[in-house]
C-alpha positions in Angstrom: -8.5 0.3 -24.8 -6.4 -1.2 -22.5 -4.3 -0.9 -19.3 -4.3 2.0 -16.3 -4.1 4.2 -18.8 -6.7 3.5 -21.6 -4.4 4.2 -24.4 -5.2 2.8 -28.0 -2.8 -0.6 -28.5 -0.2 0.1 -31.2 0.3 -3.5 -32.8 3.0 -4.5 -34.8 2.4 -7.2 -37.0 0.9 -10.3 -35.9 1.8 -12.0 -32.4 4.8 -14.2 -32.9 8.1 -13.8 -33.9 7.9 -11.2 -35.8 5.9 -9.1 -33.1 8.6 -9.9 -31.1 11.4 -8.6 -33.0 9.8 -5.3 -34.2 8.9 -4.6 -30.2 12.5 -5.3 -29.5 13.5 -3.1 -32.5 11.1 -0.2 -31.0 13.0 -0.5 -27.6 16.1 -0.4 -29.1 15.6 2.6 -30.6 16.3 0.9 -34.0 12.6 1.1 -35.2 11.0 4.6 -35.5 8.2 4.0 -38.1 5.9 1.5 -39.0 3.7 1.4 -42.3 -0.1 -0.4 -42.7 -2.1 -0.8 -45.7 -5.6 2.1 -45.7 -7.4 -0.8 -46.5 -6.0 -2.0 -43.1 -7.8 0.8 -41.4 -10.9 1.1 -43.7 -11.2 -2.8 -43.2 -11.0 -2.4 -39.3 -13.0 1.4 -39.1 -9.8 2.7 -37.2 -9.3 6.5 -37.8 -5.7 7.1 -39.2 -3.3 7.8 -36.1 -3.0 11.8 -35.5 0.7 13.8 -35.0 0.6 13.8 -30.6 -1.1 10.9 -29.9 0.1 8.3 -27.7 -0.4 4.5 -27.4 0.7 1.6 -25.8 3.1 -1.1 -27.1 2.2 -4.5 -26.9 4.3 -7.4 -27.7 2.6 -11.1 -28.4 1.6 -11.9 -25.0 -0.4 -8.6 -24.5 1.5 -6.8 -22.5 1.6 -3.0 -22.7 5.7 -2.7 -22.8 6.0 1.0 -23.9 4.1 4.4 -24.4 4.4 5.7 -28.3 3.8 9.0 -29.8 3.2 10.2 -32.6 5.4 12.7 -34.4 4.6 12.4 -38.2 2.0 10.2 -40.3 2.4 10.3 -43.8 -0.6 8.4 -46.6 1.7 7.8 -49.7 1.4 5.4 -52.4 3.6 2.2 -52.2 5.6 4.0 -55.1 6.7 6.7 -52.7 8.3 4.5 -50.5 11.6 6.1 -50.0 15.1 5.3 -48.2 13.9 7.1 -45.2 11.5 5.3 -44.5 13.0 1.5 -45.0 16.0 2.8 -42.6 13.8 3.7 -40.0 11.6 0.7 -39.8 14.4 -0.5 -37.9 14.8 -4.2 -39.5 17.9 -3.8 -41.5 17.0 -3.1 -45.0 19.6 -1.1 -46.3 17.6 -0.6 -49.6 14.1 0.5 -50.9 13.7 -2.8 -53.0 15.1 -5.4 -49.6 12.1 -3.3 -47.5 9.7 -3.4 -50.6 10.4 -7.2 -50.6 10.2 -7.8 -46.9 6.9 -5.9 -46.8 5.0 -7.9 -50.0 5.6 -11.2 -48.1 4.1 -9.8 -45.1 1.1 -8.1 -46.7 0.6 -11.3 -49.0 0.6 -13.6 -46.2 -2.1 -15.3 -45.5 -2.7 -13.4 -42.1 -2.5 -10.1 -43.8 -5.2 -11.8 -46.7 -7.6 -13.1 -44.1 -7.3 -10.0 -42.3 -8.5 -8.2 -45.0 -10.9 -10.8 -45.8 -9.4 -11.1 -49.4 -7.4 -14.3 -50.1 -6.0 -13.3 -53.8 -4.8 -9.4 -52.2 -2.1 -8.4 -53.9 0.0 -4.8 -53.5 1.5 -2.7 -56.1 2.6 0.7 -56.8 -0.7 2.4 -56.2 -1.4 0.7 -52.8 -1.6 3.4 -50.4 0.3 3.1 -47.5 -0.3 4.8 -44.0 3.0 5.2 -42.3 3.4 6.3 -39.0 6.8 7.7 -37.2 7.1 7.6 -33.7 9.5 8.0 -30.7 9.1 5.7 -27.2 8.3 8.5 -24.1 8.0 5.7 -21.7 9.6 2.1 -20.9 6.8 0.2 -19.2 8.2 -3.4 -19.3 11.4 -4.8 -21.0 10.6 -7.4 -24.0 
């Protein structure tokens, strides 16, 4: 935990440029859910975020930015990936396949692989996704 306020980091992606685009996104207002692998959460102990909590933003340098909460998690198979969902992860896809795409090359990155500690990982349709959607209660620092 970090910051005055001990709330629970909410990391998006690695540090870099795409951290900094998908913290931007989030206070734009464009980006309202984000999805993880379980395994990301089995591999790292995490409990699965809960409807109601609330976390801190932080962009690549480390700085808490924002205050998220919770309003709906969803644990779907990759299959289930619907419209809905590729709209509101605020990046531009305007289809399921262009957010499908987008998400394989991040998930068989080699980040995402060592993360994992599996360098051959590989998703498909029953990959189970956690997806979280969330609305920004509080501005703490611009990006």
């Amino acid at each position: 935990m970090t910051g005055p306020r001990a709330l629970k980091p909410f990391l998006l992606a690695f540090p870099g440029p795409l951290r900094d685009r998908l913290v931007a996104a989030v206070l734009s207002g464009e980006k309202t859910a984000t999805t993880g692998l379980l395994l990301e959460y089995e591999a790292e102990k995490e409990e699965l975020p809960e409807v109601g909590e609330r976390s801190a933003l932080i962009d690549s340098d480390g700085h808490e930015v924002a205050v998220v909460e919770i309003t709906e998690v969803q644990v779907l198979p990759l299959r289930d990936a619907d419209l809905r969902l590729a709209l509101a992860e605020g990046e531009g896809y305007r289809s399921v396949a262009e957010w499908r795409a987008g998400h394989e090359d991040f998930w068989h990155g080699e980040e995402m692989r060592e993360a994992l500690g599996d360098p051959g990982f590989v998703v498909d349709g029953d990959t189970v996704l956690v997806v979280e959607w969330f609305r920004v209660v509080e501005v703490l620092r611009e990006a």
